[in-house]
C-alpha positions as CSV (number, residue, x, y, z in Angstrom):
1,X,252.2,31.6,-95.8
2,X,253.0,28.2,-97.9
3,X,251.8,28.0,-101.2
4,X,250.9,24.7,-102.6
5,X,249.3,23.0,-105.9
6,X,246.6,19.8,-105.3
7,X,246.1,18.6,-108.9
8,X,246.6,15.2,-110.8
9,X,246.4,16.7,-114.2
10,X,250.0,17.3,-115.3
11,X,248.8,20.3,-118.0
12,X,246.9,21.8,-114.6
13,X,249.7,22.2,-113.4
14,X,251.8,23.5,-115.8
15,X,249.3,26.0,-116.9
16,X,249.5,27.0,-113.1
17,X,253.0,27.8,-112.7
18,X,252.8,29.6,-116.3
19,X,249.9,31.7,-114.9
20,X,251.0,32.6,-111.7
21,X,254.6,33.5,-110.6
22,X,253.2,32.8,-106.8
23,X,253.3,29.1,-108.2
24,X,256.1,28.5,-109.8
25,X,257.7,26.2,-107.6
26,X,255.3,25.6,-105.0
27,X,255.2,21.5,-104.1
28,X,252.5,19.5,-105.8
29,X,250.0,17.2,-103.8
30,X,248.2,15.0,-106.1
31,X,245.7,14.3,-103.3
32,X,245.2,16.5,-100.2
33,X,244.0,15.9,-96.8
34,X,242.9,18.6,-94.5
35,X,246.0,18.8,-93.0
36,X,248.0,19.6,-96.3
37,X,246.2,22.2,-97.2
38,X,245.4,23.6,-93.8
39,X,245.8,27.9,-93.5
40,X,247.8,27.8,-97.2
41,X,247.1,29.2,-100.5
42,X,246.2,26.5,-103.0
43,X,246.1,26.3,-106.8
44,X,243.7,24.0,-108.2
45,X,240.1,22.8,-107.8
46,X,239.4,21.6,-103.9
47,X,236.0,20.3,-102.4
48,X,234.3,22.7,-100.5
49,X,235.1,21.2,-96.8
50,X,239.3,21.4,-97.9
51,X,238.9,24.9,-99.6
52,X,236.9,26.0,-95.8
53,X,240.2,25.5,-94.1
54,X,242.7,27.1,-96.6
55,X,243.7,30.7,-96.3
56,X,242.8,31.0,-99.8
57,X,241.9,29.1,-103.2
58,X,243.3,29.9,-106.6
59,X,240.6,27.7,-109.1
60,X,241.3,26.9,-112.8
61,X,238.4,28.2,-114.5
62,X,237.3,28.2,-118.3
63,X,235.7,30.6,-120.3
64,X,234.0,28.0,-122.4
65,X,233.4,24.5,-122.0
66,X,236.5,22.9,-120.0
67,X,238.8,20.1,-120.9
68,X,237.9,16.6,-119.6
69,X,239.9,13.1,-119.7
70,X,243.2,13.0,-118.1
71,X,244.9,13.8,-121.1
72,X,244.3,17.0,-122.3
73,X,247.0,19.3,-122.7
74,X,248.0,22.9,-121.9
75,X,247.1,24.1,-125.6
76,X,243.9,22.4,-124.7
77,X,243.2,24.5,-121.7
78,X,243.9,27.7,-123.5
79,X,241.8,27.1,-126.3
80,X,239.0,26.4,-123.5
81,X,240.3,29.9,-121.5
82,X,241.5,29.0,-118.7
83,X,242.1,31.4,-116.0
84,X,242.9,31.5,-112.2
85,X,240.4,33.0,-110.3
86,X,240.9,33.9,-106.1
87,X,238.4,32.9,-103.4
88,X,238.1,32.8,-99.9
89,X,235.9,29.6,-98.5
90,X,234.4,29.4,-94.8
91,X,232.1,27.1,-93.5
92,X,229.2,28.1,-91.1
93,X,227.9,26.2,-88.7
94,X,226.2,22.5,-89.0
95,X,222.9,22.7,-90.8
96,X,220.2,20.8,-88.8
97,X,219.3,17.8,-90.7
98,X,215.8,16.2,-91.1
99,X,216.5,12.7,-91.3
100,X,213.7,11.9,-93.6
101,X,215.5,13.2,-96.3
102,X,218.6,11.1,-95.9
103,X,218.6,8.8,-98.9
104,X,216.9,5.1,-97.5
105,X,215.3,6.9,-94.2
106,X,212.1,5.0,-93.7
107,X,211.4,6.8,-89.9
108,X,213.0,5.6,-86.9
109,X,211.2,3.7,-83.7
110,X,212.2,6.5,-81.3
111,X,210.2,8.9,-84.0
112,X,212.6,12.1,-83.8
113,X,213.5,13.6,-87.5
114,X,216.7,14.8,-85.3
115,X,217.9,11.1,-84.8
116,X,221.0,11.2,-86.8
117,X,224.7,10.9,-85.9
118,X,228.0,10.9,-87.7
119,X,230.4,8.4,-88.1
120,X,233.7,8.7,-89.5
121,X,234.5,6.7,-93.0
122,X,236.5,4.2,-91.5
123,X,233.2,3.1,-89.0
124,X,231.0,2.5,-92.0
125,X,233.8,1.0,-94.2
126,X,234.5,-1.6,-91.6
127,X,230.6,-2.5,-91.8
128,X,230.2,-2.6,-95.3
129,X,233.9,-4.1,-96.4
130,X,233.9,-6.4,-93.1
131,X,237.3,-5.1,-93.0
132,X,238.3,-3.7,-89.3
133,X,239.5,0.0,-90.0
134,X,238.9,1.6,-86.9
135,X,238.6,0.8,-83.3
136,X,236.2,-2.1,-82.8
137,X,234.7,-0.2,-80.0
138,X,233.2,2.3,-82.2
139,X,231.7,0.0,-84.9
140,X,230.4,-2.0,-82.1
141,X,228.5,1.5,-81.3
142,X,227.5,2.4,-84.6
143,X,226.0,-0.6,-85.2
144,X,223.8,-0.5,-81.6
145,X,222.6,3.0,-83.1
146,X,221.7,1.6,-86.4
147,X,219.7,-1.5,-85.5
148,X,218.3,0.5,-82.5
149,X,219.6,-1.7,-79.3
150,X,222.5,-3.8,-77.7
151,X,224.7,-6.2,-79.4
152,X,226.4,-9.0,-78.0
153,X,230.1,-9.1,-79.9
154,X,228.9,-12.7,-80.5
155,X,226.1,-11.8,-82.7
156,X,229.0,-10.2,-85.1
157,X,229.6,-14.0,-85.9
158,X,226.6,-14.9,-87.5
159,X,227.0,-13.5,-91.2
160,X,223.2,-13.1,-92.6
161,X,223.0,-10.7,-89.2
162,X,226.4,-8.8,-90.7
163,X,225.1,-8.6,-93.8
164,X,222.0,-7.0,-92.6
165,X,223.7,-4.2,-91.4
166,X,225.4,-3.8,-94.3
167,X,222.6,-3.5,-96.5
168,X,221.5,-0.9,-94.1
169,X,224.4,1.5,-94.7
170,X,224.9,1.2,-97.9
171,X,221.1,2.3,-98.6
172,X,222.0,5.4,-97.2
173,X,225.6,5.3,-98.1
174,X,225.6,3.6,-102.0
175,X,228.8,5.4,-102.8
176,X,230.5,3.3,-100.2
177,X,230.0,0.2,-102.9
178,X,232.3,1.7,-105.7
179,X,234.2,-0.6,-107.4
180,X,237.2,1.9,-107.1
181,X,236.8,1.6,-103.2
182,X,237.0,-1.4,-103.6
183,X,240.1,-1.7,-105.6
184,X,241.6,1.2,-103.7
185,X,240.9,-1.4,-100.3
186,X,242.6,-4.4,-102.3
187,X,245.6,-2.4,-102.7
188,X,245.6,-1.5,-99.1
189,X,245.2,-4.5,-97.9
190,X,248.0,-6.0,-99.8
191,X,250.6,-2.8,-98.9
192,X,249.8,-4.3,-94.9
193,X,251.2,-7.7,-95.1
194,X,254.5,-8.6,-93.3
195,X,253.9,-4.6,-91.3
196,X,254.0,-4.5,-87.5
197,X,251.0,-3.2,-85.5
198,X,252.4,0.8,-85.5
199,X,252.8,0.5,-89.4
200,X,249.4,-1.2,-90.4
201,X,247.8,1.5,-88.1
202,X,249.3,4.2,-89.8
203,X,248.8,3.2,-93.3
204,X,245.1,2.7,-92.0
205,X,244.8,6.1,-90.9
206,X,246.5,7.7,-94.0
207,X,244.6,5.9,-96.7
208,X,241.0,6.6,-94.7
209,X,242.3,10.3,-95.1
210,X,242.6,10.1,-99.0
211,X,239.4,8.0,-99.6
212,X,237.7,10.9,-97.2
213,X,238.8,13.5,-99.7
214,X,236.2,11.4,-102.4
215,X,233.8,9.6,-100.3
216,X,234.0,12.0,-96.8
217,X,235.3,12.2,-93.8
218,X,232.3,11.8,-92.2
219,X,229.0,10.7,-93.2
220,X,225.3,11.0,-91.6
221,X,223.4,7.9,-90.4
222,X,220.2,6.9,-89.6
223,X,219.0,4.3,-87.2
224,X,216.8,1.3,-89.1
225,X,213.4,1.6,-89.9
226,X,212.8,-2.1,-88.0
227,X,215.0,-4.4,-86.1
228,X,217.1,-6.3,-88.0
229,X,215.1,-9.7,-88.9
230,X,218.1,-11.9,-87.9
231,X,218.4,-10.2,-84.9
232,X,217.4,-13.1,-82.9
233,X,219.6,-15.9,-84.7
234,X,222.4,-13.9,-84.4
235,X,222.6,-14.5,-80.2
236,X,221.5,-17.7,-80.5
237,X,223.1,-19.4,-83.8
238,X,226.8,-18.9,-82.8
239,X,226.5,-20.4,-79.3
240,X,225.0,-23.7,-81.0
241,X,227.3,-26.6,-79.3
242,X,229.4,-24.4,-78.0
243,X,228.0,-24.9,-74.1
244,X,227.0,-28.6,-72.1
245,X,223.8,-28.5,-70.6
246,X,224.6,-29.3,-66.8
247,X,221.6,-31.5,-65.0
248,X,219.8,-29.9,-62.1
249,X,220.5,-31.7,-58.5
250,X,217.5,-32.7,-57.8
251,X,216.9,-34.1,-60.9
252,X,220.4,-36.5,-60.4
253,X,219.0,-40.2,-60.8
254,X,222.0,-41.4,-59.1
255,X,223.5,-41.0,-56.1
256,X,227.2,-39.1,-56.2
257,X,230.1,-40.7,-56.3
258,X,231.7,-40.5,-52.5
């Protein structure tokens, strides 16, 4: 059984292999995914849904008030009194959720407190950022479930109808408008350039599993309270000019050309 430290704090780590002989040199992982940390025994502080699917957690404790800031030291720590402590982490089974406690629920037109779904972080992102980072196919279905009926691909044109969804998401979702996201996305989008389609893919998928370690892997989501208003506009506004009205026959004031 591996054993591995996830920790950015350079004195956390330190004070970790000082601690524990277990640790001494196990690999470092500044930021884990599931699948690093997956049946191992980990030193340092995890979220609860990484810790659920370790074989065990070693957490740095403190007997008084802990350290904070990125630079504290390892003389630091022990005046706090650090310690490792051992836990074992499971999860049970999905908690049923009453949608009228998800943050911007406003009751849903087909009236169920059990109308809720997830959606992975990369759906939502690619609502809110207008960024594609998943398959088009499944925003195109999260956002039928959130404004409650079909869309026409077309409609995805018309921006005050894409920025409605937005809005909608992000009232549920407001972490999803960090500035570091943000930042984090700039970066990603500039590491993509001059990549082939198998590369920009895979950086996709591995930088959607380190923003799901601080934002989640997947979220809950509500349908709208109400249509969206620019519903409408959005099937009709992008097909403005794009079509020729042909007359009817019967209407023809001349005869055809033989």
């Amino acid at each position: 059984m591996k054993n591995v430290i996830v920790s950015r704090h350079p004195a956390a780590i330190e004070f970790i292999r000082t601690a524990s002989v277990d640790f001494a040199d196990a690999p470092v992982i500044a930021q884990a995914t599931a699948d690093d940390v997956r049946g191992k025994v980990v030193a340092g502080n995890l979220p609860l849904h990484l810790a659920a699917v370790t074989a065990e957690v070693v957490a740095v404790e403190f007997a008084g008030a802990p350290p904070r800031g990125l630079e504290y030291t390892l003389a630091d720590m022990q005046t706090a009194g650090a310690k490792l402590a051992r836990y074992r982490v499971s999860a049970l089974p999905a908690v049923r959720t009453d949608t009228r406690l998800v943050v911007g629920y406003q009751g849903s037109k087909e009236g169920s407190v059990n109308n809720v779904k997830q959606y992975s972080l990369g759906v939502l992102l690619s609502i809110t950022t207008r960024r594609l980072l998943c398959e088009f196919s499944d925003m195109h279905e999260c956002c039928e479930f959130l404004s409650g009926g079909p869309i026409w691909t077309h409609q995805f044109a018309f921006l005050p109808f894409v920025d409605e969804l937005k809005r909608a998401v992000l009232k549920q979702h407001p972490t999803l408008e960090a500035p570091a996201l943000y930042r984090a996305l700039k970066e990603l989008v500039l590491s993509l350039e001059d990549k082939n389609q198998e590369d920009v893919r895979n950086l996709i998928r591995a930088w959607l599993k380190s923003q799901g370690t601080i934002y989640g892997d997947m979220l809950p989501l509500v349908p709208m309270s109400e249509a969206p208003h620019n519903f409408s506009s959005a099937f009709t506004e992008p097909l403005k000019g794009k079509f020729t009205q042909v007359p009817n026959p019967s209407e023809r004031t001349e005869a055809p050309k033989k």
